[in-house]
PDB file with one MODEL, atoms N, CA, C and O in Angstrom:
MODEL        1
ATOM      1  N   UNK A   1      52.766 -68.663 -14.581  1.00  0.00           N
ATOM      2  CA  UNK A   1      53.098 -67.291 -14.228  1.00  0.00           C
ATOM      3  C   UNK A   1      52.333 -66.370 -15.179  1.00  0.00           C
ATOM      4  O   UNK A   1      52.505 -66.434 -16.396  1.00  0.00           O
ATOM      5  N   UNK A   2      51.370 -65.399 -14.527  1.00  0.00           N
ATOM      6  CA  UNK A   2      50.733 -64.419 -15.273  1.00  0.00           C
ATOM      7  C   UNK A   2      51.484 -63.580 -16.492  1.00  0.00           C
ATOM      8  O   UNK A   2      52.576 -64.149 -16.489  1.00  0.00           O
ATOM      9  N   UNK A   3      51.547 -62.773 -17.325  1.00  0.00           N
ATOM     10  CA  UNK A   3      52.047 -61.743 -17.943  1.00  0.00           C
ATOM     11  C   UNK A   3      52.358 -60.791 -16.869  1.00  0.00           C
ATOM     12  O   UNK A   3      53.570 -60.599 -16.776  1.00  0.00           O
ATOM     13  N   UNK A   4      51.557 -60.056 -15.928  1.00  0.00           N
ATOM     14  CA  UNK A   4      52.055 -59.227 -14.805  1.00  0.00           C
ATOM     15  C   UNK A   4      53.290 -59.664 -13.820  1.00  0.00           C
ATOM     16  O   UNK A   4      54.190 -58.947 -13.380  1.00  0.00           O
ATOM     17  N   UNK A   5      53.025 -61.238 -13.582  1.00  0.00           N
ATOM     18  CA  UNK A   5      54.206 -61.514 -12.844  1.00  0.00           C
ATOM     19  C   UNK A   5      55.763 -61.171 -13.550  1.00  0.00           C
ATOM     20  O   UNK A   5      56.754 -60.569 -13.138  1.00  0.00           O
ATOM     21  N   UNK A   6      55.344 -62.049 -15.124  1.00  0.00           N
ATOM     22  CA  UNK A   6      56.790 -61.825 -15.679  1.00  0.00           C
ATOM     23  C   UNK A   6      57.099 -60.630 -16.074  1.00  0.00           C
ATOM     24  O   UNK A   6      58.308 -60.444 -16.208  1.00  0.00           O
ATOM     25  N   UNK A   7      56.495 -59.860 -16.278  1.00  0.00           N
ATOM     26  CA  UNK A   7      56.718 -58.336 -16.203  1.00  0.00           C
ATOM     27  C   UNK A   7      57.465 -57.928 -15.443  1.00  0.00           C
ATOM     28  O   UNK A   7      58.634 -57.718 -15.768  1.00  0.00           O
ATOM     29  N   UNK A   8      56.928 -57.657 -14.003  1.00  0.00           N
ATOM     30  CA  UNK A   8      57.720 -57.339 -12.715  1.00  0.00           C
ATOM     31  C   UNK A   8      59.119 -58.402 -12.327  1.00  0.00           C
ATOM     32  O   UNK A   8      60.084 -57.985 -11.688  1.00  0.00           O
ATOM     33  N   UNK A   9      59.028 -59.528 -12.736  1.00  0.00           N
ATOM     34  CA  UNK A   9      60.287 -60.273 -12.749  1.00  0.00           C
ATOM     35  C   UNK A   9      61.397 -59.888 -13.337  1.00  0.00           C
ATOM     36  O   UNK A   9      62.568 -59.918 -12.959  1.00  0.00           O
ATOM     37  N   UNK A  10      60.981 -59.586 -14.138  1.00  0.00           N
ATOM     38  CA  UNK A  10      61.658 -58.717 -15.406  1.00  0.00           C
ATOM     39  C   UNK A  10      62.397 -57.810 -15.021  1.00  0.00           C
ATOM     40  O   UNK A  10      63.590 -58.037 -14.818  1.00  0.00           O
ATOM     41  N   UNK A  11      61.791 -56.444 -14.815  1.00  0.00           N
ATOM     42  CA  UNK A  11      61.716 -55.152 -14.263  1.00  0.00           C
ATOM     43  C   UNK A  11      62.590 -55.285 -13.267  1.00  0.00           C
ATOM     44  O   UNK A  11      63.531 -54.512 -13.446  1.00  0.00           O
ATOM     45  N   UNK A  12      62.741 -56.161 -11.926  1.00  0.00           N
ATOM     46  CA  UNK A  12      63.260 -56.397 -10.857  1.00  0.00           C
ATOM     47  C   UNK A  12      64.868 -56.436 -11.079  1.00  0.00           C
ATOM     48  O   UNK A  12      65.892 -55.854 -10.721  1.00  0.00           O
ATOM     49  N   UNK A  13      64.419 -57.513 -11.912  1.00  0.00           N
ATOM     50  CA  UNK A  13      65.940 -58.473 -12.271  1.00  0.00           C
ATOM     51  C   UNK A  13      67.213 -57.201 -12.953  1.00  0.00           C
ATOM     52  O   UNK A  13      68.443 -57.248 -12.932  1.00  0.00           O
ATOM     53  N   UNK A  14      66.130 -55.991 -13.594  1.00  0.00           N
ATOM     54  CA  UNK A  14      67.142 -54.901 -14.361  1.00  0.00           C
ATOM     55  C   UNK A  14      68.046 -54.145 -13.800  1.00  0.00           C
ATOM     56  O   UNK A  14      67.791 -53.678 -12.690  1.00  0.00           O
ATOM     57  N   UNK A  15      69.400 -53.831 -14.487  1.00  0.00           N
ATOM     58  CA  UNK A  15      69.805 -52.494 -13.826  1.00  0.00           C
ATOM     59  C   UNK A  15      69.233 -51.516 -13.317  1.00  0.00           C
ATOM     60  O   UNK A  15      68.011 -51.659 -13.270  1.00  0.00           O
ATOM     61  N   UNK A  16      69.712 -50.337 -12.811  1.00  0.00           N
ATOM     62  CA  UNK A  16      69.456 -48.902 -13.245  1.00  0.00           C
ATOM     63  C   UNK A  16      69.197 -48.399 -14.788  1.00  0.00           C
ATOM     64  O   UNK A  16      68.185 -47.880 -15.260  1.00  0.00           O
ATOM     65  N   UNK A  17      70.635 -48.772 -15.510  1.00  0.00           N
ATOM     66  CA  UNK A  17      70.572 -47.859 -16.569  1.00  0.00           C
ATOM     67  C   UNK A  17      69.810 -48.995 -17.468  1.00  0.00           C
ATOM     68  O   UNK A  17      69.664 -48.384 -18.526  1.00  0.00           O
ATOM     69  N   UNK A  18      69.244 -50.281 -17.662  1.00  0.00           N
ATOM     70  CA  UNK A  18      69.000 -51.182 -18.128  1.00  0.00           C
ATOM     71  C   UNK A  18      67.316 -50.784 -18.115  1.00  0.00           C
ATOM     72  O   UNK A  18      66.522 -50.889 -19.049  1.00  0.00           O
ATOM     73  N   UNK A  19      67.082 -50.319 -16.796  1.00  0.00           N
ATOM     74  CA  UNK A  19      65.588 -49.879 -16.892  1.00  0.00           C
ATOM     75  C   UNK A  19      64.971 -48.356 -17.304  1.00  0.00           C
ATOM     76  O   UNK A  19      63.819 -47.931 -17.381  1.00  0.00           O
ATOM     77  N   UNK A  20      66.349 -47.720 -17.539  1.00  0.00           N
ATOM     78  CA  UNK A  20      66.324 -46.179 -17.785  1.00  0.00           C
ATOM     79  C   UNK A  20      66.026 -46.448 -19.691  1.00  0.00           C
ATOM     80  O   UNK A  20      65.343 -45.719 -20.409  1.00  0.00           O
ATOM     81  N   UNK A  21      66.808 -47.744 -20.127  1.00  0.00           N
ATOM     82  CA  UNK A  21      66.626 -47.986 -21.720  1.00  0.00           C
ATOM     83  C   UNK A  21      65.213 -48.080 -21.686  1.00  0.00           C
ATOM     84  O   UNK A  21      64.439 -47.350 -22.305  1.00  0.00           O
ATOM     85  N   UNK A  22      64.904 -49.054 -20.901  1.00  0.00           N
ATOM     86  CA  UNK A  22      63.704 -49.703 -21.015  1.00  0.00           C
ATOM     87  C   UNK A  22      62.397 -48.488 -21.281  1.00  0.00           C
ATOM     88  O   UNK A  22      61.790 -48.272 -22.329  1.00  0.00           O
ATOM     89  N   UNK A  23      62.249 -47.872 -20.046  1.00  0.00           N
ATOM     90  CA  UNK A  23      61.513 -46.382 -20.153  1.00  0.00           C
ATOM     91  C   UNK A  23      61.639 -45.777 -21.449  1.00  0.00           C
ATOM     92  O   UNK A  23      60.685 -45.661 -22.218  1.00  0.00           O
ATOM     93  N   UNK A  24      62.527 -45.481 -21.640  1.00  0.00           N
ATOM     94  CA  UNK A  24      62.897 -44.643 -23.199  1.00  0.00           C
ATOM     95  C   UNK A  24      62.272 -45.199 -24.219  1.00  0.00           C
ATOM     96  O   UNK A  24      61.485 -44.551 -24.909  1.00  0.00           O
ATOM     97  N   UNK A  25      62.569 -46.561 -24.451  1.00  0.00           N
ATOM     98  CA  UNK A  25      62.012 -47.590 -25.356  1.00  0.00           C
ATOM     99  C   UNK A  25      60.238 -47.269 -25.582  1.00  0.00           C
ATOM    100  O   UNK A  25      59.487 -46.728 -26.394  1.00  0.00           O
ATOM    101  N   UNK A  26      60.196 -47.899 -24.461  1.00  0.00           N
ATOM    102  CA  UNK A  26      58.625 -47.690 -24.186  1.00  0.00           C
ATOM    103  C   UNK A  26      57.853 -46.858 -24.531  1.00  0.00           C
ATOM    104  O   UNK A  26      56.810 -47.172 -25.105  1.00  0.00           O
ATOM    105  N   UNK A  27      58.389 -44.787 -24.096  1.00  0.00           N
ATOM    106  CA  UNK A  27      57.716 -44.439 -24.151  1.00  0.00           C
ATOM    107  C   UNK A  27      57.714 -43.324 -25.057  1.00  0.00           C
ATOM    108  O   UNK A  27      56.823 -42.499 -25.259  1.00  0.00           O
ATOM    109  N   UNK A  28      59.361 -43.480 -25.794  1.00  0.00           N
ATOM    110  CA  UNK A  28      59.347 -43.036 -27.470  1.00  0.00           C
ATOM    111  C   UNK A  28      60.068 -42.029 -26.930  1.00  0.00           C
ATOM    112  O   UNK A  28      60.400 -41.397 -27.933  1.00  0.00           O
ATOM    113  N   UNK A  29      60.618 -41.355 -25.806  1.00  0.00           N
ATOM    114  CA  UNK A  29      61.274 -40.100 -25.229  1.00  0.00           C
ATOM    115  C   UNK A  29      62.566 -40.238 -24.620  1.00  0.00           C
ATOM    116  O   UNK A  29      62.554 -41.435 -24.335  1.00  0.00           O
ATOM    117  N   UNK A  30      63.507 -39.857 -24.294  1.00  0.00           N
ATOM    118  CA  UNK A  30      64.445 -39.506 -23.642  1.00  0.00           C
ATOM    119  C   UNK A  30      64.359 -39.160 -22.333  1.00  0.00           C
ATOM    120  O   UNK A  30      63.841 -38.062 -22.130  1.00  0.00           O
ATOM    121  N   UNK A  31      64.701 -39.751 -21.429  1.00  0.00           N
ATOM    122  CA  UNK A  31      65.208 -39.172 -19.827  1.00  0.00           C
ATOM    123  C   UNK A  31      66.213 -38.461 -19.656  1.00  0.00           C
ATOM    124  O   UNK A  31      66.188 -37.629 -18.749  1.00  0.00           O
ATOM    125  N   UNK A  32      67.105 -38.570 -20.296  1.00  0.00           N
ATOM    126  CA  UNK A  32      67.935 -37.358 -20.071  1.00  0.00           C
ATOM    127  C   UNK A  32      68.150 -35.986 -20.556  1.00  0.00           C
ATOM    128  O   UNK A  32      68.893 -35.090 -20.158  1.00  0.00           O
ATOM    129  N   UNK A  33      67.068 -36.079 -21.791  1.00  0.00           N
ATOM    130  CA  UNK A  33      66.953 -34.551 -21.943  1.00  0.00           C
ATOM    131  C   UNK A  33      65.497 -34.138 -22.115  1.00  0.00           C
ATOM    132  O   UNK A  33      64.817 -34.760 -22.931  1.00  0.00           O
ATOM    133  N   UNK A  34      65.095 -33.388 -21.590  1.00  0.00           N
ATOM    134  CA  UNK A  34      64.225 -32.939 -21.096  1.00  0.00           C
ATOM    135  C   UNK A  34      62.892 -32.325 -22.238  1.00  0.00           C
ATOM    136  O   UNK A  34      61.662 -32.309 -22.181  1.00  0.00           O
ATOM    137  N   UNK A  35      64.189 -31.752 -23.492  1.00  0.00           N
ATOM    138  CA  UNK A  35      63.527 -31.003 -25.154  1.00  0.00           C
ATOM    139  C   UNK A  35      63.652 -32.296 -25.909  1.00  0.00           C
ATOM    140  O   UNK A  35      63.228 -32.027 -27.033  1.00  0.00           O
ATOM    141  N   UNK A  36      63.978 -33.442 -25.883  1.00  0.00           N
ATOM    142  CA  UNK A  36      63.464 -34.398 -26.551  1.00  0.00           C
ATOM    143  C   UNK A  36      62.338 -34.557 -27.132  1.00  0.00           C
ATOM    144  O   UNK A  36      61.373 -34.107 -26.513  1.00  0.00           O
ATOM    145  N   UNK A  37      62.045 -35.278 -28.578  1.00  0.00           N
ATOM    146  CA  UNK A  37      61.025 -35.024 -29.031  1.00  0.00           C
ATOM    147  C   UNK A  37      60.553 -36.365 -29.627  1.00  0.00           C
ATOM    148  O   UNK A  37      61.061 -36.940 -30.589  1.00  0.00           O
ATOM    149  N   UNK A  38      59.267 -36.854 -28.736  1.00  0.00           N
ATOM    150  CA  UNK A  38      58.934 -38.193 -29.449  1.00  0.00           C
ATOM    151  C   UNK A  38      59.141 -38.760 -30.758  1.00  0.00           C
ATOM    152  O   UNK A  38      59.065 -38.104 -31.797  1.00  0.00           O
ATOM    153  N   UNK A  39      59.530 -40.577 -30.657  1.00  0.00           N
ATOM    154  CA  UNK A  39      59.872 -40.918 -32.201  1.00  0.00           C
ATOM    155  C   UNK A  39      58.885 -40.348 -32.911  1.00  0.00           C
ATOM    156  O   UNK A  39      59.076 -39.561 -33.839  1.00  0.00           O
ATOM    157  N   UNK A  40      57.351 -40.874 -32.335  1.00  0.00           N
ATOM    158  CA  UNK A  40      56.332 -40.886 -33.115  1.00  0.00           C
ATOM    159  C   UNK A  40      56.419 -39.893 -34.647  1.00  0.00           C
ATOM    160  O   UNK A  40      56.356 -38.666 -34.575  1.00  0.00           O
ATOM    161  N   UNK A  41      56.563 -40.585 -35.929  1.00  0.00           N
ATOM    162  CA  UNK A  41      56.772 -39.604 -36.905  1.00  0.00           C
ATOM    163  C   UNK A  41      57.606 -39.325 -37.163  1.00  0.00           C
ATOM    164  O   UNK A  41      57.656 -38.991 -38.347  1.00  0.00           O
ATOM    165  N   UNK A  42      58.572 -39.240 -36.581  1.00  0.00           N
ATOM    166  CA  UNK A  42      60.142 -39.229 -36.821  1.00  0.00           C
ATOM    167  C   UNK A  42      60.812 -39.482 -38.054  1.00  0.00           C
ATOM    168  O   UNK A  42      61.605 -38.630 -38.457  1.00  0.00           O
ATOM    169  N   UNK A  43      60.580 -40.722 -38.847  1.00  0.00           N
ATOM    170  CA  UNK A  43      60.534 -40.757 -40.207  1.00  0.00           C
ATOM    171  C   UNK A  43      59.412 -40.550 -41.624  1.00  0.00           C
ATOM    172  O   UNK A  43      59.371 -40.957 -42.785  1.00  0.00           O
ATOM    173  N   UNK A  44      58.633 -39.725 -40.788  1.00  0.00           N
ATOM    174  CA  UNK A  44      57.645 -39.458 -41.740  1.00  0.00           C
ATOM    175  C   UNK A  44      58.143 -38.777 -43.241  1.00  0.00           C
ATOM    176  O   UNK A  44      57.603 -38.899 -44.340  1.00  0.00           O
ATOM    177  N   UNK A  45      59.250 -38.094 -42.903  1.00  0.00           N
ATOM    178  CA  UNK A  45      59.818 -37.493 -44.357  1.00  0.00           C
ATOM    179  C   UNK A  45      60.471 -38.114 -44.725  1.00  0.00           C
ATOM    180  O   UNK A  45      61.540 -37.542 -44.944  1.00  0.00           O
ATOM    181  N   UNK A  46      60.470 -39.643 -45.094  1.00  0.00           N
ATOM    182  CA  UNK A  46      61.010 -40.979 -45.903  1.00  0.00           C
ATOM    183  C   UNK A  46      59.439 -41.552 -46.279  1.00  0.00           C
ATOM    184  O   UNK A  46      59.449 -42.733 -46.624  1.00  0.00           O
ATOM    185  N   UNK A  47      58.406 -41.051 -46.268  1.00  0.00           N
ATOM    186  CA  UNK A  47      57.410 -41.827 -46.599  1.00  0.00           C
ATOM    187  C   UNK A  47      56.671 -41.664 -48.213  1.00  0.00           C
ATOM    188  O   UNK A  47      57.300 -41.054 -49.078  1.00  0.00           O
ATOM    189  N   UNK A  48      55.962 -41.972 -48.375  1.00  0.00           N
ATOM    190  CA  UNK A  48      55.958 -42.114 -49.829  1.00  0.00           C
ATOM    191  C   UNK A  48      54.608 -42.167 -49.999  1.00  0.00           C
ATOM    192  O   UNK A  48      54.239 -43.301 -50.307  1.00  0.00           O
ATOM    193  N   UNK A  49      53.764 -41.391 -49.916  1.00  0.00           N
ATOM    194  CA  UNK A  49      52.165 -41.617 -50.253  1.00  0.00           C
ATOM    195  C   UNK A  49      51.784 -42.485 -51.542  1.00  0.00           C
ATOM    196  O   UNK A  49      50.862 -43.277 -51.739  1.00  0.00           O
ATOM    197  N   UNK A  50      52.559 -42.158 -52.133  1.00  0.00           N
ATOM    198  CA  UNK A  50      51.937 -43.267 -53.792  1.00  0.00           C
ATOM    199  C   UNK A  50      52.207 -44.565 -53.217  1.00  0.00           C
ATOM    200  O   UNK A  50      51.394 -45.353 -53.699  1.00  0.00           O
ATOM    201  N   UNK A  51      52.928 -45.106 -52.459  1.00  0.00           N
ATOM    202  CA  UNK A  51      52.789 -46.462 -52.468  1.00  0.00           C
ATOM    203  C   UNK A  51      52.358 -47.117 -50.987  1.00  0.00           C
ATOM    204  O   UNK A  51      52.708 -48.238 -50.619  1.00  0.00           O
ATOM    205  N   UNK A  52      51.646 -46.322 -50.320  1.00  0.00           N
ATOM    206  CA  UNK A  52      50.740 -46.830 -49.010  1.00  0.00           C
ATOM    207  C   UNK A  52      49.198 -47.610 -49.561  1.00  0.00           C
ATOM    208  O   UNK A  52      48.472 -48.417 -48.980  1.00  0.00           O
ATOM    209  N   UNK A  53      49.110 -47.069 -50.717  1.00  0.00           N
ATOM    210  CA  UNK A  53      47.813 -47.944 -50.574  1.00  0.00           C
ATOM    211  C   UNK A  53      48.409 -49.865 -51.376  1.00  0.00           C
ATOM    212  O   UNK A  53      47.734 -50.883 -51.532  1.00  0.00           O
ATOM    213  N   UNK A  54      49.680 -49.625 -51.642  1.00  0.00           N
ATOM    214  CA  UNK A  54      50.459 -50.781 -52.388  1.00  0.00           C
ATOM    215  C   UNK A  54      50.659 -51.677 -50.826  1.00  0.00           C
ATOM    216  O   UNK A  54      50.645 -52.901 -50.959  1.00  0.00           O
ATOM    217  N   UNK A  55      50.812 -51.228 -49.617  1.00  0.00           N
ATOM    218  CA  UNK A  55      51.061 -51.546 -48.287  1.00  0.00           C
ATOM    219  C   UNK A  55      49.775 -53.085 -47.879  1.00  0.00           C
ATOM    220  O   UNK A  55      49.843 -54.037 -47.102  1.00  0.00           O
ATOM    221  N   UNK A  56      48.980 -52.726 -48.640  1.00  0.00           N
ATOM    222  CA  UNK A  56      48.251 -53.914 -48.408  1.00  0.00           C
ATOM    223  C   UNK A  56      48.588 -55.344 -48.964  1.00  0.00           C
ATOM    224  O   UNK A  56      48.228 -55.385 -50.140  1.00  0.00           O
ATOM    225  N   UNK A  57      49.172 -56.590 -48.537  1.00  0.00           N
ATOM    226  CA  UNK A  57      49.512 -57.255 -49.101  1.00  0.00           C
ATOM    227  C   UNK A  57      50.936 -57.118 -49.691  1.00  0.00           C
ATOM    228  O   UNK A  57      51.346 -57.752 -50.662  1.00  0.00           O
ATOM    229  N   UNK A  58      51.553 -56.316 -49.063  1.00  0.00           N
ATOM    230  CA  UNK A  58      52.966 -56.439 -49.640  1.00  0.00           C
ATOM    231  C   UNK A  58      53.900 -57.368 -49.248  1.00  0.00           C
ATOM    232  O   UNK A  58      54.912 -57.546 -49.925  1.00  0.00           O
ATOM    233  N   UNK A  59      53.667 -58.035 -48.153  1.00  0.00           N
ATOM    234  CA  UNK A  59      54.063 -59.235 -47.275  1.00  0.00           C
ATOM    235  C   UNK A  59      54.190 -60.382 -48.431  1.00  0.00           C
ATOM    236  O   UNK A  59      55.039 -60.931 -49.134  1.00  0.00           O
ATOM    237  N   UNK A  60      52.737 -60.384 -48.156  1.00  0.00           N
ATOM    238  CA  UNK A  60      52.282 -61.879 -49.138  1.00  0.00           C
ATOM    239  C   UNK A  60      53.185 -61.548 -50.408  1.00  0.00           C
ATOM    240  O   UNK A  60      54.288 -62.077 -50.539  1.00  0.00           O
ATOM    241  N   UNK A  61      52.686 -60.677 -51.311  1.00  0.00           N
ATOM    242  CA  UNK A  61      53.622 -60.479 -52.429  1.00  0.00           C
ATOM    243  C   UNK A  61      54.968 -61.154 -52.717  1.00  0.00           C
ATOM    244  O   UNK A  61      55.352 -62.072 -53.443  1.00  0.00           O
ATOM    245  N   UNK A  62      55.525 -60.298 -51.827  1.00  0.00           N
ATOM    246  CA  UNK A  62      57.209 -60.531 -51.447  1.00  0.00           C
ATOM    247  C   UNK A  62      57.431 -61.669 -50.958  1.00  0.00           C
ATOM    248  O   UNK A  62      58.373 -61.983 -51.686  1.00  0.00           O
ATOM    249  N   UNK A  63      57.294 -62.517 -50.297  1.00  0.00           N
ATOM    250  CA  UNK A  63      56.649 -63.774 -50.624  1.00  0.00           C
ATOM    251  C   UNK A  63      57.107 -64.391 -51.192  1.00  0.00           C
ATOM    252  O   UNK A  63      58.222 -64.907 -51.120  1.00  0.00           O
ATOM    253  N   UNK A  64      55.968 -64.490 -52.192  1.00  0.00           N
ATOM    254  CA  UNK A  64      55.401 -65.004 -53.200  1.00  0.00           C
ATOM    255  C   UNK A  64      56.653 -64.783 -54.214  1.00  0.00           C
ATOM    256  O   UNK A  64      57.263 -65.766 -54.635  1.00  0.00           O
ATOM    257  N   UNK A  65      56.932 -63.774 -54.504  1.00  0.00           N
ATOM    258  CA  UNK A  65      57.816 -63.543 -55.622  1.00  0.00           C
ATOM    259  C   UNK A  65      59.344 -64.091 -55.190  1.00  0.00           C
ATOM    260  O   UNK A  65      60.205 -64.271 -56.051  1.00  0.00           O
ATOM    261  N   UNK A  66      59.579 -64.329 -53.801  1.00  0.00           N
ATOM    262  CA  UNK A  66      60.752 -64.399 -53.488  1.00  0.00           C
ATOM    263  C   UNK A  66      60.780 -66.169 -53.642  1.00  0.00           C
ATOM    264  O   UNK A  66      61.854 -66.603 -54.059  1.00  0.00           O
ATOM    265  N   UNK A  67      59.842 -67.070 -53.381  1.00  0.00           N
ATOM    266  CA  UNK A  67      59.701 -68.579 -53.052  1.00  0.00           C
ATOM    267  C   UNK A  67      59.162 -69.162 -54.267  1.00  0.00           C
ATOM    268  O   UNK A  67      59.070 -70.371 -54.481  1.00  0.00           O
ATOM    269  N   UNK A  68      58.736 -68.022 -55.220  1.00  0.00           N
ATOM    270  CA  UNK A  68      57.740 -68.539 -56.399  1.00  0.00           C
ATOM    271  C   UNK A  68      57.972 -69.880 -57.166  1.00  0.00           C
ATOM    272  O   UNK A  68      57.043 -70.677 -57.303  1.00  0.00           O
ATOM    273  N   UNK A  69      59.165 -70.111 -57.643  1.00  0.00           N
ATOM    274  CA  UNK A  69      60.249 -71.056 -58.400  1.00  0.00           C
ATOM    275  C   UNK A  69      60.911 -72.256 -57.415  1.00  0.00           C
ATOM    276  O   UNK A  69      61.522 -73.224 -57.867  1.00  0.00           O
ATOM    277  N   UNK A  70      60.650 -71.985 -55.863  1.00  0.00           N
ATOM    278  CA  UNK A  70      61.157 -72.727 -55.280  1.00  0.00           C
ATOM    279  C   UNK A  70      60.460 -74.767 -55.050  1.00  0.00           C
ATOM    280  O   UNK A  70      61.099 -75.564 -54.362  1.00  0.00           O
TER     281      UNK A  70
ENDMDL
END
């Protein structure tokens, strides 16, 4: 089965309000109100410029520091 098939399988199989989430999800907006205002950015005033360039490798790090002794 393609990705397109299970897509639409998907889609089919949903509620109403199950595919009304779905939309929302998707496309970062609200259907029911109209002045809604995309997530996009939404938490930008929790962000922290001094430590985005630390963002590289912070995975591995954490990690590392968490399994180090193991």
């Amino acid at each position: 089965m393609s990705t397109r098939e299970l897509a639409h399988s998907m889609i089919d199989k949903m509620t109403e309000e199950q595919l009304k989430g779905f939309i929302m999800l998707i496309s970062g907006t609200a259907l029911t109100t109209p002045t809604a205002k995309p997530l996009r950015g939404s938490l930008s005033k929790y962000a922290n410029p001094e430590l985005i360039s630390q963002e590289e490798g912070a995975w591995e790090r954490a990690v590392q520091e968490k399994y180090e002794n193991t």
